[in-house]
C-alpha positions as CSV (number, residue, x, y, z in Angstrom):
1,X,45.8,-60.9,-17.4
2,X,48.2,-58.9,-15.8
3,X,49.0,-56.9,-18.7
4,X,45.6,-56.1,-19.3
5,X,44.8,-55.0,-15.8
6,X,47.7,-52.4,-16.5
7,X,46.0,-50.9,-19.4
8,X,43.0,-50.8,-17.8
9,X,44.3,-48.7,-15.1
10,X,46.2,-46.1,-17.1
11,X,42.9,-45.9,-19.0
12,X,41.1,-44.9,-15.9
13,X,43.7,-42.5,-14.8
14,X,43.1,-40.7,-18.3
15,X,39.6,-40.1,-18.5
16,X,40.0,-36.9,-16.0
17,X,41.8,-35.1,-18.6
18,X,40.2,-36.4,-21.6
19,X,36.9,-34.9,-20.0
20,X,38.9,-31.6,-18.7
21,X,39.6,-31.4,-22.5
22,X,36.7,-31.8,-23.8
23,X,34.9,-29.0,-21.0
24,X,37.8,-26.6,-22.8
25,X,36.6,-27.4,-26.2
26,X,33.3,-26.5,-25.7
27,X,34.7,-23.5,-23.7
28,X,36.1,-22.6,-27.1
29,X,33.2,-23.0,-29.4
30,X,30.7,-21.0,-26.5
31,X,33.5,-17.9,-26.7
32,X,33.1,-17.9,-30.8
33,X,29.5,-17.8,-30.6
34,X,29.7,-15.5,-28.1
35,X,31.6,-13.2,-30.5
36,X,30.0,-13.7,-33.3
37,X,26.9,-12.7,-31.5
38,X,28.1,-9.7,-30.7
39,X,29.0,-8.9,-34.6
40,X,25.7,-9.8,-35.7
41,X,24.3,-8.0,-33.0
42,X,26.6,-4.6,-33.9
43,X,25.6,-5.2,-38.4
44,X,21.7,-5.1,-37.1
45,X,22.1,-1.9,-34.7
46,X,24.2,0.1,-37.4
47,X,21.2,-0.9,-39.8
48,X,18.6,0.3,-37.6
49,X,20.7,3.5,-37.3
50,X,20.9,4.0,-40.7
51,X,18.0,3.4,-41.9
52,X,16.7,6.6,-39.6
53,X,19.9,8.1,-41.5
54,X,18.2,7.6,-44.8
55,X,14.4,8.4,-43.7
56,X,15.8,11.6,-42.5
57,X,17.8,12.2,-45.6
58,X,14.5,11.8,-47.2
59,X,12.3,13.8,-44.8
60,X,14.5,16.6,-45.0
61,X,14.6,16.8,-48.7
62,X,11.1,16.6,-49.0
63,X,11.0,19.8,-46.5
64,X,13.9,21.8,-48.0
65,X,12.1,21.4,-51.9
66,X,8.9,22.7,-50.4
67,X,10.7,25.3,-48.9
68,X,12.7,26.5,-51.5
69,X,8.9,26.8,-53.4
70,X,7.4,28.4,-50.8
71,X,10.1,31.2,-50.0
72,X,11.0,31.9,-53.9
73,X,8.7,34.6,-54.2
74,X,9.9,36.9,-51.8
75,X,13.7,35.9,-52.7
76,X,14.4,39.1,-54.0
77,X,12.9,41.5,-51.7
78,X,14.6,40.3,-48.2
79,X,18.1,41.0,-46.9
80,X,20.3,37.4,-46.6
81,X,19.5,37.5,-42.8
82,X,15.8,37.9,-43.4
83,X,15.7,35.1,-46.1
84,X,17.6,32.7,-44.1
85,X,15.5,33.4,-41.0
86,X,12.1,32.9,-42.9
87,X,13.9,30.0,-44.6
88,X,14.4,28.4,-40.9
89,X,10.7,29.7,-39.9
90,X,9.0,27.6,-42.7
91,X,11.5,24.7,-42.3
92,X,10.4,24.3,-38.5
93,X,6.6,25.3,-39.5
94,X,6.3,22.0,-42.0
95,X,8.9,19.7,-40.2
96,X,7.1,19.8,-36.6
97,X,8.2,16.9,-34.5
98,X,8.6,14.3,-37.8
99,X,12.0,13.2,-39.4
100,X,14.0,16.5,-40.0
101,X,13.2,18.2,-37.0
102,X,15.5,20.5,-35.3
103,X,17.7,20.9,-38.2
104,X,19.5,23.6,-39.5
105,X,18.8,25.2,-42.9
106,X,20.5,28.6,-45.0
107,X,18.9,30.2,-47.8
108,X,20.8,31.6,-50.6
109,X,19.4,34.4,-53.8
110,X,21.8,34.7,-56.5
111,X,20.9,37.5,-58.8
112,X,23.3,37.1,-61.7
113,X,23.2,35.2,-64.2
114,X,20.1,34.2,-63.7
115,X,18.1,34.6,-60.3
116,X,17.8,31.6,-58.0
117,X,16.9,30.9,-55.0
118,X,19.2,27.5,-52.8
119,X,18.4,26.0,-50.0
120,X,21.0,23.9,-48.4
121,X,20.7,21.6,-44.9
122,X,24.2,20.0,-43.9
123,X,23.9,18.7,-40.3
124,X,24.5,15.6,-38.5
125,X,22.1,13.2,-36.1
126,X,23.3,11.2,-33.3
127,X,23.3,7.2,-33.4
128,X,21.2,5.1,-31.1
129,X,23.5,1.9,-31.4
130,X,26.6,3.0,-33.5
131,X,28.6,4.6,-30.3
132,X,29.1,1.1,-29.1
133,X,31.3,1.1,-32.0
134,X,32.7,4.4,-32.4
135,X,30.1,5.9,-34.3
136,X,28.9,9.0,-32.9
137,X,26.7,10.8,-35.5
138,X,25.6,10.1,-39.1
139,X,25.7,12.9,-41.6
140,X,22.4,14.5,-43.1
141,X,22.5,16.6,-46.7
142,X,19.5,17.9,-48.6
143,X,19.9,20.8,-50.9
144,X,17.6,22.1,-53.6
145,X,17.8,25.6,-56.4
146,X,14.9,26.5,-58.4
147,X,15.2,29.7,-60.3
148,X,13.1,33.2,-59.7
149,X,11.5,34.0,-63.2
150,X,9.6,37.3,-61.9
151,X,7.7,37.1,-64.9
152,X,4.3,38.9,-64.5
153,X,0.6,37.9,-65.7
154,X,-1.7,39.5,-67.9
155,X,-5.3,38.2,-66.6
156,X,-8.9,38.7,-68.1
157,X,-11.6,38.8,-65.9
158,X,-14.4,37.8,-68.5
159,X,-17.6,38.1,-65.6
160,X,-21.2,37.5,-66.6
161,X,-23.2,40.2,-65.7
162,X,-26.8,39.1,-67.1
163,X,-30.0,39.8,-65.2
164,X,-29.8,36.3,-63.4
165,X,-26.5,37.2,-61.6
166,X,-28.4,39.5,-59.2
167,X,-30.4,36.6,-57.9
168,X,-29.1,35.0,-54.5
169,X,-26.5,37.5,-53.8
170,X,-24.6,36.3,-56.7
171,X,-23.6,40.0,-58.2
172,X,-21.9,41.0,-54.4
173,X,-20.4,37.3,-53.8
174,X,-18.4,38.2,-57.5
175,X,-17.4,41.7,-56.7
176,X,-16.2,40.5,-53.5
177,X,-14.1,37.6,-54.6
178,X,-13.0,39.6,-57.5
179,X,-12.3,42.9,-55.6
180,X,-10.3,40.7,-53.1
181,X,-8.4,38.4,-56.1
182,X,-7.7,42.0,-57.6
183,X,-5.9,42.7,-54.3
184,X,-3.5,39.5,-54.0
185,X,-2.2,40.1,-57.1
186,X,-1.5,43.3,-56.5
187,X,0.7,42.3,-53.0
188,X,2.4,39.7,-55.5
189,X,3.5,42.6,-57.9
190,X,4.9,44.5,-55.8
191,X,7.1,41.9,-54.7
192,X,8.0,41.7,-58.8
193,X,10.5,43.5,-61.2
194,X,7.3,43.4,-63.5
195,X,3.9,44.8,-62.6
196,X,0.8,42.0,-63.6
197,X,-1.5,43.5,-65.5
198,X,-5.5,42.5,-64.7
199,X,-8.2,43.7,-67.9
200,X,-12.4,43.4,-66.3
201,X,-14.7,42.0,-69.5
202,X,-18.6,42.6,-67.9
203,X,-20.6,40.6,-70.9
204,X,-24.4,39.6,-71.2
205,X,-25.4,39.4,-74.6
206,X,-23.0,42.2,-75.7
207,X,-20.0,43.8,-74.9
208,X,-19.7,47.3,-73.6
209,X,-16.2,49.0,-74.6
210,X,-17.3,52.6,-74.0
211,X,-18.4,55.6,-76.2
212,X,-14.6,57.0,-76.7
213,X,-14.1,54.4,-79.4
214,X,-17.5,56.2,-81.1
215,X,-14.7,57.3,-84.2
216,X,-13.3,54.2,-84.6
217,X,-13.0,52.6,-88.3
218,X,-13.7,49.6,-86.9
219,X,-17.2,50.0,-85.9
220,X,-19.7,48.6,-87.9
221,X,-22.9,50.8,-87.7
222,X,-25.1,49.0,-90.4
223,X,-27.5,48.0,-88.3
224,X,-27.5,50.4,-86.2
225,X,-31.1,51.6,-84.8
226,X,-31.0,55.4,-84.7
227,X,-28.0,58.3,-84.7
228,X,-24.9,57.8,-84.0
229,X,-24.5,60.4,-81.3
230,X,-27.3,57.8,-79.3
231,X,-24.7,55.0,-78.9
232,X,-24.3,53.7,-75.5
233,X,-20.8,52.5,-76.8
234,X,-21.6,48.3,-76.8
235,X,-20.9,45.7,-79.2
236,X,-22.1,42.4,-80.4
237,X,-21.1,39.6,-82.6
238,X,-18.6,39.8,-85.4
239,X,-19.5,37.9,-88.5
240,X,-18.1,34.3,-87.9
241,X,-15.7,32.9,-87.7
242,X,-14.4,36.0,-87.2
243,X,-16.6,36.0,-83.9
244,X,-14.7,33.5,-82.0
245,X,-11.3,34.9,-82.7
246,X,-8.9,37.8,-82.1
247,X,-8.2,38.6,-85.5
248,X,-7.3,42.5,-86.2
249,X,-10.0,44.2,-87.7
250,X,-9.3,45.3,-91.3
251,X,-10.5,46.4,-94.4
252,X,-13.0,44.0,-94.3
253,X,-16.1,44.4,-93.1
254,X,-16.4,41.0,-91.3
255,X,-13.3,41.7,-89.3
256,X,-15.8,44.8,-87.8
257,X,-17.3,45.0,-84.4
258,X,-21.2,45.7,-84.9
259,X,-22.6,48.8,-83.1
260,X,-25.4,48.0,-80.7
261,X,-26.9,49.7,-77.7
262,X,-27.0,47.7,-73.9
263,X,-27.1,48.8,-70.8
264,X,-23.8,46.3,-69.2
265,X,-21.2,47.5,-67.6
266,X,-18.3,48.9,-69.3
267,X,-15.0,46.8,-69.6
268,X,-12.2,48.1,-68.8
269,X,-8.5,47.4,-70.7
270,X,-6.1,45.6,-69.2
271,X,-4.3,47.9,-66.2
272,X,-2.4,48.1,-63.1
273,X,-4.2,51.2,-62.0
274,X,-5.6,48.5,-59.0
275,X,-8.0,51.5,-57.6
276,X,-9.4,52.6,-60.9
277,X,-10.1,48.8,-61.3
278,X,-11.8,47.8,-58.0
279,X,-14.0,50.8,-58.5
280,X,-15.0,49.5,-61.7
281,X,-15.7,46.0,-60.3
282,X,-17.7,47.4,-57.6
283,X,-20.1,49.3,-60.4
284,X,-20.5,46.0,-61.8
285,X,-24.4,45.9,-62.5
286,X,-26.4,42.8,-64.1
287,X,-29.3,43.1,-66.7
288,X,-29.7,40.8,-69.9
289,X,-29.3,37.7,-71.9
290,X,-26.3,35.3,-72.0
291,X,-23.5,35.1,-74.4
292,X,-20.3,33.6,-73.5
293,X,-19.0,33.7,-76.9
294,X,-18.4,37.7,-76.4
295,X,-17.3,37.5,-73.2
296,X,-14.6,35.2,-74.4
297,X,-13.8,37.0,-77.8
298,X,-12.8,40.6,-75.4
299,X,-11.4,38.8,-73.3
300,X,-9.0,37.4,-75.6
301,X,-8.9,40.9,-76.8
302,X,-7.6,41.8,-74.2
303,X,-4.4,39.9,-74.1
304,X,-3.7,40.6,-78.0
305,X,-1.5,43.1,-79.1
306,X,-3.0,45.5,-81.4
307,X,-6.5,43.7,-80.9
308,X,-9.4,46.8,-80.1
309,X,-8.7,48.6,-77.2
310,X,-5.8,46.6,-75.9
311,X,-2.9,47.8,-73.5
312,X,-1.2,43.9,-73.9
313,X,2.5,43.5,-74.4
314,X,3.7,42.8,-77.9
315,X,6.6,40.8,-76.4
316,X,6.4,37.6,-76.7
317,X,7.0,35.4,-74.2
318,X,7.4,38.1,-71.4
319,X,3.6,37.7,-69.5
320,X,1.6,35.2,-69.1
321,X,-1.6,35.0,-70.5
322,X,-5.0,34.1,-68.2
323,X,-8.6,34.1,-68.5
324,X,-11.3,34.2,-66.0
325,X,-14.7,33.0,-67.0
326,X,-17.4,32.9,-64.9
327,X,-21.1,32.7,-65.8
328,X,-24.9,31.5,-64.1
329,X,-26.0,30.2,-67.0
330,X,-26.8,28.6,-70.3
331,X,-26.0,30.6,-73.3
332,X,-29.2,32.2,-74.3
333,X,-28.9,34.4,-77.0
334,X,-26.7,35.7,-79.6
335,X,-26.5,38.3,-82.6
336,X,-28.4,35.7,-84.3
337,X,-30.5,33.1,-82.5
338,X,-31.8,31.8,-79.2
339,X,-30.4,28.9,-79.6
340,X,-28.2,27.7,-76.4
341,X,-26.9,24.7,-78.9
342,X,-25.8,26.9,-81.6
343,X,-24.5,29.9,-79.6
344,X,-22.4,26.7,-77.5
345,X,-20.9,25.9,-80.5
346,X,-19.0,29.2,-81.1
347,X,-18.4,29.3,-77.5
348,X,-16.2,26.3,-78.0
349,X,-14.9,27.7,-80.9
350,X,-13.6,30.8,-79.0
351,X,-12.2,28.4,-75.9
352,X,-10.4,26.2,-78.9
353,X,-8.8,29.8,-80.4
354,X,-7.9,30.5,-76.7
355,X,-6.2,28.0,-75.7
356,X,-4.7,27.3,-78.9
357,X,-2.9,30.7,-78.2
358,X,-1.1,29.6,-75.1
359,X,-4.0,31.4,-73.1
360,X,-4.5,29.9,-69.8
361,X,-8.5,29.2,-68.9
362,X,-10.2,29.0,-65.6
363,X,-13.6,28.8,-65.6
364,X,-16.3,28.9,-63.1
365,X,-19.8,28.0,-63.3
366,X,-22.1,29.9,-60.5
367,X,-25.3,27.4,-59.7
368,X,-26.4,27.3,-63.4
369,X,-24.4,26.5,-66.5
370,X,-23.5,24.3,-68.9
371,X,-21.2,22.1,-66.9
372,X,-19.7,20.3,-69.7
373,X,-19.0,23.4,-71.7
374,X,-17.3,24.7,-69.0
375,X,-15.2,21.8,-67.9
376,X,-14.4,21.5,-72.0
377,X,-13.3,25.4,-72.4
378,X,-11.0,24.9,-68.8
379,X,-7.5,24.7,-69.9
380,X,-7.4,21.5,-67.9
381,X,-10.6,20.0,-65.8
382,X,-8.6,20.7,-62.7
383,X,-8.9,24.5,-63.9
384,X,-13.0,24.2,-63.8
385,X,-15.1,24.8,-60.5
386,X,-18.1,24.0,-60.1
387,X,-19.7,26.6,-57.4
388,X,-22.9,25.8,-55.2
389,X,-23.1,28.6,-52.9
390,X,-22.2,32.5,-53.8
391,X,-20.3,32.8,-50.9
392,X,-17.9,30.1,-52.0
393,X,-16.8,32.5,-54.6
394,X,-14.4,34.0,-52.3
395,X,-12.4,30.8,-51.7
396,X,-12.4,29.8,-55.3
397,X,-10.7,33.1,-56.4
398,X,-8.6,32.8,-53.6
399,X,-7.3,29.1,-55.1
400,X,-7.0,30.7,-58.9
401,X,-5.1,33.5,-57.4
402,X,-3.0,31.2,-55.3
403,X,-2.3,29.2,-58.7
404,X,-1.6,32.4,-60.3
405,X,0.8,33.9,-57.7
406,X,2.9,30.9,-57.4
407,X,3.7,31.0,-61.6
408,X,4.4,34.7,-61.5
409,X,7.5,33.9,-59.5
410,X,8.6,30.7,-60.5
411,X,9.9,28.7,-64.0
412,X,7.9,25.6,-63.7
């Protein structure tokens, strides 16, 4: 008994420590969760800080490509000052208050080898969380080149100018639009090494390419009503297929424009005289019947060296090659029916030659029109506008010219 009353009272004079120890151990464990809070705590805010890293990484990529687009055509008219200030304008114009705002951009043109245009943006953004841990800033890169081509256009305006275009103001809406298209792309060649070239093609049911040709060997005057000396210097149909193609004319006869008299304006070859041209747009005047197929066949003239009347480069590769066409109409009548089925037929005859020829098609159908044969002759259906109101002319020229513009200066 006695013994057991000692144990029993060391026992009891232990239990003081053995709970101190315990308290310590728990002490420990709380201080290690403590810390490892903290670490977890530090991994999350670094995330959060750079994952605004990489959104502004993106951000400004996304701004210093559309930049670098933008600012390519005038690369090589401004002084390095100028091109990186307008660089920074149109940096701070698209970034506004979004990710990449307030960052710095340069501009570099390189001339030699081959003309380029960089745009670099090295810069650094300050961390939300990361200075609890020594980390100040976070570095931001974007960078982007894309070469200056300079290489002009050689363009086609293939207009109808039958008796329906005078209806609803449709003749002035197309003078103005054109008169004004005529204009941009003469700003965007003066900012070229080579001067675009724009050709007018006024059709109805004939073409009229002007009494100086009257010598011509090319002429065919069989069926000619009346002298020679009478001609009002117009055109129709070749014999097919030759009439939905550009092929030189020749020694034979089919290869021969037919002589016919019309009262449509005259076309005019393609030119960089840009007064001489708006003055002939301006005389524009509208009487007749419908025939796409000729517009299209002098228009593609137009851009063929050799072809009748053409002032087109024989370089290959050096322009490139647009048409223009906009009608109000159905087809209605041809060298040889009324037809608007048949007469469609070599219409997309003459858009398959076209295109097949690297030629790039707009077209634009005015109220009227056969909407399918227009979409079909489009290069692409995004290249086809369908126009409801004359005075929406203006805007849609404005768009083709835009599209225009942007390839004359850059190697897409």
């Amino acid at each position: 008994m006695a013994k057991h009353s000692v144990l029993t009272q060391k026992t009891r004079l232990l239990m003081p420590a053995m709970y101190s120890f315990r308290r310590n151990d728990s002490g420990n464990v709380a201080m290690m969760f403590a810390l490892a809070i903290v670490a977890i705590f530090g991994v999350v805010a670094l995330a959060l800080d750079t994952t605004r890293q990489t959104q502004t990484n993106s951000a400004a990529q996304t701004l210093v490509d559309s930049v670098a687009l933008a600012l390519a055509r005038d690369a090589g008219t401004l002084s390095a000052a100028q091109l990186s200030l307008r660089a920074q304008q149109l940096y701070n114009g698209q970034a506004g208050n979004g990710p990449g705002a307030g960052l710095t951009v340069t501009a570099l043109y390189t001339a030699s080898p081959n003309k380029t245009l960089t745009i670099n943006l090295s810069a650094s953004i300050p961390t939300t969380f990361g200075q609890i841990f020594g980390v100040a800033t976070l570095p931001i890169k974007a960078s982007a080149t894309v070469p200056v081509s300079s290489r002009p256009a050689q363009i086609a305006l293939v207009l109808d100018n039958t008796g329906s275009m005078n209806g609803q103001g449709k003749l002035a809406a197309l003078k103005t639009a054109s008169v004004n298209l005529v204009n941009e792309i003469e700003a965007a060649s003066a900012k070229s090494a080579e001067t675009s070239k724009v050709a007018l093609v006024p059709f109805a049911k004939s073409v009229k390419i002007g009494t100086a040709s009257a010598g011509a060997g090319w002429l065919d005057w069989t069926s000619f009503a009346g002298p020679q000396n009478l001609w009002q210097g117009c055109v129709t149909d070749r014999d097919q297929p030759n009439d939905a193609n550009n092929k030189l004319p020749g020694d034979d006869t089919d290869t021969w424009y037919p002589a016919v008299n019309c009262n449509t304006s005259e076309l005019m070859p393609l030119t960089s005289d840009w007064v001489a041209l708006r003055n002939r747009l301006n005389a524009m005047n509208a009487n007749g019947n419908t025939n796409i197929t000729i517009g299209l066949q002098w228009g593609f003239n137009m851009l063929t060296a050799g072809a009748p009347l053409s002032t087109a480069s024989a370089e290959p590769g050096k322009y490139s090659n647009y048409i223009i066409l906009l009608t109000d109409g159905d087809n209605t009548q041809n060298r040889w029916t009324f037809s608007s089925e048949s007469i469609d037929q070599r219409t997309l005859e003459a858009c398959t030659k076209i295109k097949a020829a690297g030629v790039k098609v707009f077209t634009v159908r005015v109220i009227n029109g056969n909407e399918n044969l227009l979409r079909t002759c489009a290069t692409t259906p995004s290249m086809y506008y369908n126009v409801q109101q004359p005075e929406d002319l203006n805007g849609v020229f404005a768009q083709i010219g835009a599209e225009i513009k942007s390839a004359l200066f850059l190697s897409r």
